[in-house]
C-alpha positions in Angstrom: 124.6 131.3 54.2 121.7 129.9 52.8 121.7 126.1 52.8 125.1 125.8 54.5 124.7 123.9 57.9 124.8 126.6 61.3 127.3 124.6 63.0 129.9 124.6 60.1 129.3 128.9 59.9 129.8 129.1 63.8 131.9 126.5 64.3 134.5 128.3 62.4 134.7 131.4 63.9 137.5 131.7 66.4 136.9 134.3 68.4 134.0 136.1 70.2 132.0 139.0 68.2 133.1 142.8 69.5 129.8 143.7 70.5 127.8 144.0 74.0 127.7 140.9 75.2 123.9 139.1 74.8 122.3 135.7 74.3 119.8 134.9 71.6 117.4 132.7 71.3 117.1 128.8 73.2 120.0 126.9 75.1 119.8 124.9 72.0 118.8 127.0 69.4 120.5 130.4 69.5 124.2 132.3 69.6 125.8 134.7 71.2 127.5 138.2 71.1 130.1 139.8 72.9 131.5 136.2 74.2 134.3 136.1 76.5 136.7 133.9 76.9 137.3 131.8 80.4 141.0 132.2 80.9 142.8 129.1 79.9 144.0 128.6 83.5 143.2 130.6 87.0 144.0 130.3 90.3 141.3 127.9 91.1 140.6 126.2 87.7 141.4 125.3 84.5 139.9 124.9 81.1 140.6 121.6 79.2 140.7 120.3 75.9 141.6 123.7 74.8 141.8 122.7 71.2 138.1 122.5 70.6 138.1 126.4 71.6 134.7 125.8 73.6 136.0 128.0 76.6 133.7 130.8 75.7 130.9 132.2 77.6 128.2 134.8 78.4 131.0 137.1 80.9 128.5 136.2 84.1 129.2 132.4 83.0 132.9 133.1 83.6 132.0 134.9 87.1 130.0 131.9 87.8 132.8 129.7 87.1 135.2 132.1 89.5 132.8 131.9 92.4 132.5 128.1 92.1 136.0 126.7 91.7 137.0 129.2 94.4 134.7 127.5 96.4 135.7 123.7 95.3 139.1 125.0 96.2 137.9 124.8 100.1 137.1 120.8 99.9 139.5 118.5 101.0 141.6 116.8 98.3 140.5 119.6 95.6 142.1 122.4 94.2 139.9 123.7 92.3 137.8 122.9 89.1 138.5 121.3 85.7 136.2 123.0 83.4 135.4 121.1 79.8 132.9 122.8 77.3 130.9 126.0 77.6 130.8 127.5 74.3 131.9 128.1 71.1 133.4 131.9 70.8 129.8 133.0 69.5 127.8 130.4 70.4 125.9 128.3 68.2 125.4 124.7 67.3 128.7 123.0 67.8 130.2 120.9 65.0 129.8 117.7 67.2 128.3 116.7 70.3 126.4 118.8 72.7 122.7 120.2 71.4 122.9 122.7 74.1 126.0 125.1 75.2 124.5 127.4 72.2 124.4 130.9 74.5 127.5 130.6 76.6 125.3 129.7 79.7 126.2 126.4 79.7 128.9 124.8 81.6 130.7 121.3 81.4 132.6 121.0 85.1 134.6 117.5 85.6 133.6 115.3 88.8 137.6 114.8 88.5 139.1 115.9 91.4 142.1 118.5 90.7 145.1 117.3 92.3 146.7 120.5 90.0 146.5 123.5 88.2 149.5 123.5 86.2 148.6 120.9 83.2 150.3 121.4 80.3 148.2 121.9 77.1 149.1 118.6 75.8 147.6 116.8 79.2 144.8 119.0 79.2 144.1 116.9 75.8 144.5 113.5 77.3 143.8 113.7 81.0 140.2 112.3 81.4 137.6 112.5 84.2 136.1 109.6 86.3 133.1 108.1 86.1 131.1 108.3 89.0 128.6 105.7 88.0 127.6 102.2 89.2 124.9 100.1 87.8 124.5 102.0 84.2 124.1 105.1 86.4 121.3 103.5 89.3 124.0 104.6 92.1 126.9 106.2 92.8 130.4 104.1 93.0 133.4 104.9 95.2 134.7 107.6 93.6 131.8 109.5 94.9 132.4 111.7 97.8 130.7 114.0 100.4 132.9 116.7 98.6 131.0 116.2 95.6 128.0 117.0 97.2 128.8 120.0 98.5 130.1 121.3 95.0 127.3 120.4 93.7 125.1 122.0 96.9 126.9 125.3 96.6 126.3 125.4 92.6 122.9 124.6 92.6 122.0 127.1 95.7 123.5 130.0 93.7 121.1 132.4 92.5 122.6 132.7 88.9 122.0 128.6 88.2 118.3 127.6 86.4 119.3 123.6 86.8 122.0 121.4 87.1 122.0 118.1 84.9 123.6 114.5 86.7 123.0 110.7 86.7 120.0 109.8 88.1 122.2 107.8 91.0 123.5 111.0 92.2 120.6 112.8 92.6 118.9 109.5 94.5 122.2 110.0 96.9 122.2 113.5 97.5 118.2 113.3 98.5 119.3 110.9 101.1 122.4 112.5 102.5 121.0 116.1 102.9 119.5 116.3 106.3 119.2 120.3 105.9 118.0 122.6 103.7 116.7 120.6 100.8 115.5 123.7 98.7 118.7 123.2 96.3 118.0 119.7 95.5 114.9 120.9 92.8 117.7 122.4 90.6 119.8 119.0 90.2 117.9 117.2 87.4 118.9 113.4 86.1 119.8 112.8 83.1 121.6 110.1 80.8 125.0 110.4 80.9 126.7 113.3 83.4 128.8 110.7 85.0 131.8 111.9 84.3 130.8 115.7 84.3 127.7 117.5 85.9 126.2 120.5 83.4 125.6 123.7 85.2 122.5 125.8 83.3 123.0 129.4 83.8 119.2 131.4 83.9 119.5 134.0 81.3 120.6 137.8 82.3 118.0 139.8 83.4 117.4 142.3 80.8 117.9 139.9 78.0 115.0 140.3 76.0 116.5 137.6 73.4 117.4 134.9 75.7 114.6 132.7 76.0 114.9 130.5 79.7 113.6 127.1 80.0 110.5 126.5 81.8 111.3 126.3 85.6 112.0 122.6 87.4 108.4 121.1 88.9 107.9 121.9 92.5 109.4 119.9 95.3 112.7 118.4 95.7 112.5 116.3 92.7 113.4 112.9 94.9 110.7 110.9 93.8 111.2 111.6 90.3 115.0 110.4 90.1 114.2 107.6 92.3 111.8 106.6 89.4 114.6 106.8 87.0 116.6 104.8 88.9 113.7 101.7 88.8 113.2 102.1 85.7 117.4 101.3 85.0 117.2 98.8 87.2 113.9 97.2 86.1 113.8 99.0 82.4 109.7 98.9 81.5 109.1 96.8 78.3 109.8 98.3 74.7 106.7 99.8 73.3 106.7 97.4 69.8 104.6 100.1 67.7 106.8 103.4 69.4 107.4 105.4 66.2 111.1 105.3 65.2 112.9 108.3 66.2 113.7 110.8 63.3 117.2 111.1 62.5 118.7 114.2 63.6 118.0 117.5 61.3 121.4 119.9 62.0 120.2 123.5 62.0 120.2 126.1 59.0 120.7 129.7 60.1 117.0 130.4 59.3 116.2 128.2 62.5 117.9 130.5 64.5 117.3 133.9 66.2 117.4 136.6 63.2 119.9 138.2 65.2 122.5 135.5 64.5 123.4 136.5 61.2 124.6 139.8 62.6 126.5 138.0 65.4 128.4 135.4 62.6 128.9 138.8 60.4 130.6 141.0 63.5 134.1 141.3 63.6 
């Protein structure tokens, strides 16, 4: 293993490890055991692009994902939930894209609206989600709707959820549609991209002495903060001229990761 890239070593194992299930180590640096996989297609969701064999998760993820779609199910105009990446089958860095989703706690769900749940695998390839962004993410556009909001209202006031990632435009337009209870807002974070999906962030299971959770969002609603990021696409601050360049990305070796890693690659 030595010197061979992580993502390659997990990114080629097909199937989860038959051990208990546990996370190891940081949402992006770590793996995990025991991963189950989210059925392909339920009665209130289904998982998509299904050839990149990223429908794995920790088995509360996969409750989560049950709970939440069942609840999307109740909006007008949707069925249910498209679900796009969680994990590989034992976690890991992924062999492209996402620096995250490494402990099956981390959940891709399309803003598309499902219209139906019986794609076939080869639309489930080519179907794509909306964007829901105006102004290189500054506001929402019209494909936003108050159903979104609630979605993303009931996931971020669930219990099980540490923070949910979106554009900064639709955080700055649920602050000033909620008129109730605000408390959930503090969980929905902005961040570049999530236009066309919003990334649920599972806390790690209690008792999981190897999971390692991130720090916990700042106090308050977090309103003020995502209405800076908003001025600051509208009105972008001047480029710093002596900012350091950014150091090209170092993919991980398997002595970066949680030592118990090697035992969850080597698992049947």
């Amino acid at each position: 293993m030595k010197g061979v890239e992580a993502r390659q070593l997990f990114g080629a194992k097909a199937q989860g490890s038959r051990q208990s299930a546990v996370p190891y180590g940081s949402y992006s640096k770590g793996c995990l055991a025991g991963g189950v996989q989210l059925p392909e297609s339920g009665p209130t969701w289904q998982a998509m692009r299904l050839s990149r064999n990223r429908n794995w998760g920790y088995p509360q993820t996969v409750d989560f994902i049950r709970d939440l779609s069942s609840f999307a199910a109740t909006q007008p105009g949707w069925k249910g939930l498209y679900i796009g990446d969680i994990s590989q089958p034992r976690g890991g860095p992924m062999l492209s894209g996402h620096r995250s989703h490494q402990l099956g706690l981390d959940i891709d769900i399309w803003m598309l609206p499902p219209q139906r749940l019986n794609l076939s695998t080869k639309e489930r390839e080519s179907i794509s989600s909306i964007s829901m962004r105006k102004n290189k993410g500054a506001y929402v556009n019209s494909n936003w709707t108050r159903q979104h909001h609630e979605i993303l209202k009931a996931a971020a006031s669930d219990p099980r959820v540490a923070r949910i990632f979106v554009f900064p435009g639709a955080k700055v337009q649920m602050c000033n549609d909620e008129k109730g209870n605000r408390a959930w807002l503090r969980k929905i974070r902005p961040w570049w991209g999530h236009h066309y999906h919003f990334h649920v962030r599972l806390n790690c299971p209690k008792g999981a002495k190897g999971c390692v959770d991130q720090n916990p969002p700042p106090a308050g609603d977090g309103c003020k903060d995502a209405e800076k990021w908003v001025q600051d696409i509208l009105f972008p601050p001047p480029s710093d001229p002596n900012a350091p360049k950014p150091k090209p990305r170092r993919e991980l070796q398997m002595a970066d990761l949680p030592r118990q890693c090697i035992n969850v690659l080597q698992s049947p």
